[in-house]
Kinemage of the C-alpha trace (Angstrom):
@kinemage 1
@onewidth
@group {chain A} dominant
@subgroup {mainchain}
@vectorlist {calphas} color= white
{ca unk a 1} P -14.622 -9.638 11.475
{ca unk a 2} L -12.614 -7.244 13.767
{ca unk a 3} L -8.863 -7.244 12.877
{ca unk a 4} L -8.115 -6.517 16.272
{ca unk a 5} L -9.262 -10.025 17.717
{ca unk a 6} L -6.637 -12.046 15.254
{ca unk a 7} L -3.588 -10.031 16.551
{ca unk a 8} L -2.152 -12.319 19.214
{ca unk a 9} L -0.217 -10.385 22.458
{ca unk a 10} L 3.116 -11.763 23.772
{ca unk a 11} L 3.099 -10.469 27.284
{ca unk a 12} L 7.015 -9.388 28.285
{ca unk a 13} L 8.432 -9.410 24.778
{ca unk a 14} L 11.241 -8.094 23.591
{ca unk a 15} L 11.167 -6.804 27.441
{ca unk a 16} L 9.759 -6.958 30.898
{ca unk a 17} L 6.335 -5.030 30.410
{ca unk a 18} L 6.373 -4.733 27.343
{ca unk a 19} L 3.012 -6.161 25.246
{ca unk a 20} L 4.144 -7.264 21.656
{ca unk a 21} L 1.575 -7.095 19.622
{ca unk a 22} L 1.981 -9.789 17.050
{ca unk a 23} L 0.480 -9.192 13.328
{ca unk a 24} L 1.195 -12.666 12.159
{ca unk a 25} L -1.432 -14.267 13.576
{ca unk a 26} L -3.867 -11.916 11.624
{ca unk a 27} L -1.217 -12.040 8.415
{ca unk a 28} L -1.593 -16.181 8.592
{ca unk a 29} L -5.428 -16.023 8.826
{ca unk a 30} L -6.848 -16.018 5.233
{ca unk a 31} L -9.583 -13.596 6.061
{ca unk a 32} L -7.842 -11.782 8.368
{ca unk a 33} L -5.661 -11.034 5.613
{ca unk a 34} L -7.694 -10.334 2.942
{ca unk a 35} L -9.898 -7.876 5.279
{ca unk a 36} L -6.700 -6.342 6.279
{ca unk a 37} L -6.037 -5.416 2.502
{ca unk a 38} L -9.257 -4.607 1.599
{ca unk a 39} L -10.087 -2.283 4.266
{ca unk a 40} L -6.956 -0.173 3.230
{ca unk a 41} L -7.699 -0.563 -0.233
{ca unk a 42} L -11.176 0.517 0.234
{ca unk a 43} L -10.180 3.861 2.434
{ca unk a 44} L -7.707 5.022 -0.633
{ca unk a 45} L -9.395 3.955 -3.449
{ca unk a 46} L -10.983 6.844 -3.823
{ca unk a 47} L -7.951 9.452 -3.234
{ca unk a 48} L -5.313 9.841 -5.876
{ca unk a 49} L -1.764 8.179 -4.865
{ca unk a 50} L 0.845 7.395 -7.033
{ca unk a 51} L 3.021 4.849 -4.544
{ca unk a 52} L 2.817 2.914 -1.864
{ca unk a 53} L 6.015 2.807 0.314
{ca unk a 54} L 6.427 0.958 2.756
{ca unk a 55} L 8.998 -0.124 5.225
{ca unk a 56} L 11.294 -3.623 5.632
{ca unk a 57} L 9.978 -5.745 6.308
{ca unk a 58} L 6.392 -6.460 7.910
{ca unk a 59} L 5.072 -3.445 5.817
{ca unk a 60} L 6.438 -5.278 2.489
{ca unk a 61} L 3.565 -7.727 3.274
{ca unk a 62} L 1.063 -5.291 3.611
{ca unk a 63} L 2.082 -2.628 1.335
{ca unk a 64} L 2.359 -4.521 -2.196
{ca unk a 65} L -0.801 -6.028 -2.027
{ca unk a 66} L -2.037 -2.557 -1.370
{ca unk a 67} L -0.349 -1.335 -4.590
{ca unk a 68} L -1.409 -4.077 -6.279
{ca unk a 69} L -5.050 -3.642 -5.593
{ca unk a 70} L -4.503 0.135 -6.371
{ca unk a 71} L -3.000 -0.271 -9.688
{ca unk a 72} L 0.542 1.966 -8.308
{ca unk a 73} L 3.746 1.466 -7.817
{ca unk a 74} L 5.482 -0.200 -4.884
{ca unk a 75} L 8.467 1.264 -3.323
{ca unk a 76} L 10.238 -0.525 -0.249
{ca unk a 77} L 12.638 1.140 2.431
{ca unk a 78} L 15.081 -1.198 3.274
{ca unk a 79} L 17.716 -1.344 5.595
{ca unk a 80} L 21.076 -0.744 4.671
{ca unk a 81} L 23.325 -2.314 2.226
{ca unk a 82} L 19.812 -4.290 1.068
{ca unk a 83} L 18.597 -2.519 -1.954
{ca unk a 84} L 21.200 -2.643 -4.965
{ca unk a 85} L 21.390 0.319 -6.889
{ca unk a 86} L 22.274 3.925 -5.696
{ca unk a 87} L 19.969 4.603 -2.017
{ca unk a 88} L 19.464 7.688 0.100
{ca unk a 89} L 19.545 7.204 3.743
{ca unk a 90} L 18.368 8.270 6.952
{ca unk a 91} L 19.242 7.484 10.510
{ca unk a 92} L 16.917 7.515 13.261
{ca unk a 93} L 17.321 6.889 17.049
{ca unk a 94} L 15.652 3.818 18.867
{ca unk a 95} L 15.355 2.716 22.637
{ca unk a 96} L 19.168 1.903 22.377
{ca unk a 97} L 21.039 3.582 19.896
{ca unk a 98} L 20.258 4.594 16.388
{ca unk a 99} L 19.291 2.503 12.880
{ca unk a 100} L 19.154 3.659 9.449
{ca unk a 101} L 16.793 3.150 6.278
{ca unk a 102} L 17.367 3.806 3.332
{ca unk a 103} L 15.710 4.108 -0.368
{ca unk a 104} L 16.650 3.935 -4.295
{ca unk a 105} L 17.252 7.674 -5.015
{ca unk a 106} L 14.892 6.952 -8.666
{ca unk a 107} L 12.107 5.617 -6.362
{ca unk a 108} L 10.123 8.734 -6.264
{ca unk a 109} L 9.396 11.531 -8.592
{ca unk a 110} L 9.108 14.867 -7.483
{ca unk a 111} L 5.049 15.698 -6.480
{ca unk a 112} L 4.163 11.999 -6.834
{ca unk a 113} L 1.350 11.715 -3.881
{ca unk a 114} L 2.770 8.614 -1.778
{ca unk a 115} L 0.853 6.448 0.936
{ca unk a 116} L 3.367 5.327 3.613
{ca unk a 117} L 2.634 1.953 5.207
{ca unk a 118} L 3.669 -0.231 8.145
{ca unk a 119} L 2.214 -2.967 10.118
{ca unk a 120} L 2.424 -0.912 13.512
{ca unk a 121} L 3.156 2.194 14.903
{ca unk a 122} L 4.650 2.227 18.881
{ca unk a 123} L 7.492 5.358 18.645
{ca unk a 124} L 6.933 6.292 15.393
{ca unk a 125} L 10.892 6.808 14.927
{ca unk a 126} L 10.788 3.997 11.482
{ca unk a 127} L 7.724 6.287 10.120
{ca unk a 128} L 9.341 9.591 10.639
{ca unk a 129} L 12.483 8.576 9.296
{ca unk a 130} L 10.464 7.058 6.204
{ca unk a 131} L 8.668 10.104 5.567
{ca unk a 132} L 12.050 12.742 6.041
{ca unk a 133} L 13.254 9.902 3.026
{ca unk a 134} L 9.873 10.733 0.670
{ca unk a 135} L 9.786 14.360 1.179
{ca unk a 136} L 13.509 14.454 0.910
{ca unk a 137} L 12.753 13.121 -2.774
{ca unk a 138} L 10.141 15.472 -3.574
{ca unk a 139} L 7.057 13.037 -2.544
{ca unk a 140} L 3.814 14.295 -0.937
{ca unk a 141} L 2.733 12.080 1.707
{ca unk a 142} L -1.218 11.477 1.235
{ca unk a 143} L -0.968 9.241 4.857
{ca unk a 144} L 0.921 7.240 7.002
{ca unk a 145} L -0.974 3.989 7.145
{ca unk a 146} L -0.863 0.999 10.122
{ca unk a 147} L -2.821 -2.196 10.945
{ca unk a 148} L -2.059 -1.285 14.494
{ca unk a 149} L -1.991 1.876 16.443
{ca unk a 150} L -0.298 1.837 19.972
{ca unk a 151} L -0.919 5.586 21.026
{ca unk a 152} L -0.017 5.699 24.642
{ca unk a 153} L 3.106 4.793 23.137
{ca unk a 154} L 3.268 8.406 21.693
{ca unk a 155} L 4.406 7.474 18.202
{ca unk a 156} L 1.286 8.797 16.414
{ca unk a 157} L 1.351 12.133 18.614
{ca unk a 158} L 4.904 12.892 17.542
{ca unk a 159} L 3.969 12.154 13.707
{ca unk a 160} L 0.574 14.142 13.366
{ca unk a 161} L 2.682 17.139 15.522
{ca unk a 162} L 4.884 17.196 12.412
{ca unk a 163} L 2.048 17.421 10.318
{ca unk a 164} L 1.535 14.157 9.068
{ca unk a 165} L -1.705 12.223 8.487
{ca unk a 166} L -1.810 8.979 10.700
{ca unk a 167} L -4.812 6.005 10.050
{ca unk a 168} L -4.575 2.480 11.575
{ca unk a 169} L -6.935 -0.561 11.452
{ca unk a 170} L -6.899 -0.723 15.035
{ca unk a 171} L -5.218 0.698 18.280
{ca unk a 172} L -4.221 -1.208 21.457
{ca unk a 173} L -3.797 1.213 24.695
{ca unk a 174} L -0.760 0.380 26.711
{ca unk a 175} L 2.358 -0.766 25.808
């Protein structure tokens, strides 16, 4: 069962020209779902991580499962004033303007390999943000994991030029 084909696109959403791709109609889909997981589960399986972290708030619903099936630890990155005890933070620019994420500062240990994870990857300004968080904590990023991949948007580019490893389920070209 491709993934791709249960990912609905909203033509002109949030904007004019813009093609959202839309992972709930894969998320709703009881295989779709369970693929989703176990073809991530199945690619890290064999490679030692420690946590999954992943990012508010579509990524919650892929990354604990993930852990789960792993047998790790689940971190989230929230955004602010969300996550109750003592956080770390860090802004990052979008289209218009800036947001911030943040992260418990006890969340990761210092050399603890970490799998970053996301529903979708279009600027890759969450992602990078995410990962300045982990290594700012002493993680080591194993990968930065998506269901979907929109590369002509130029967010993947921008992460592997940092040195980051990028793998997605599936890519759509355009915006």
């Amino acid at each position: 069962m491709p993934i791709k084909s249960r990912i609905r696109t909203i033509p002109h959403y949030p904007h004019e020209g813009i093609q959202f791709r839309d992972v709930t109609t894969l998320l709703k889909d009881p295989i779709g779902l369970r693929t989703t997981i176990q073809e991530i589960v199945t690619r890290y399986q064999p490679i030692k991580i420690d946590k999954v972290v992943a990012i508010e708030s579509r990524g919650f619903i892929v990354g604990a499962p993930v852990a789960y099936a792993l047998g790790v630890g689940f971190v989230p990155i929230r955004k602010p004033g969300k996550l109750p005890a003592e956080t770390i933070g860090c802004e990052y620019q979008l289209e218009y303007g800036s947001d911030r994420i943040e992260m418990h500062v006890d969340a990761i240990q210092r050399g603890e390999k970490i799998l970053l994870v996301d529903d979708l990857i279009a600027t890759g300004g969450t992602m990078e943000a995410a990962a300045k968080l982990v290594q700012e904590m002493g993680g080591e990023i194993v990968e930065c994991c998506f269901v979907v991949d929109l590369p002509d948007v130029g967010g993947r580019a921008k992460l592997e030029k940092q040195g980051l490893k990028i793998f997605s389920l599936c890519q759509f070209e355009g915006n």
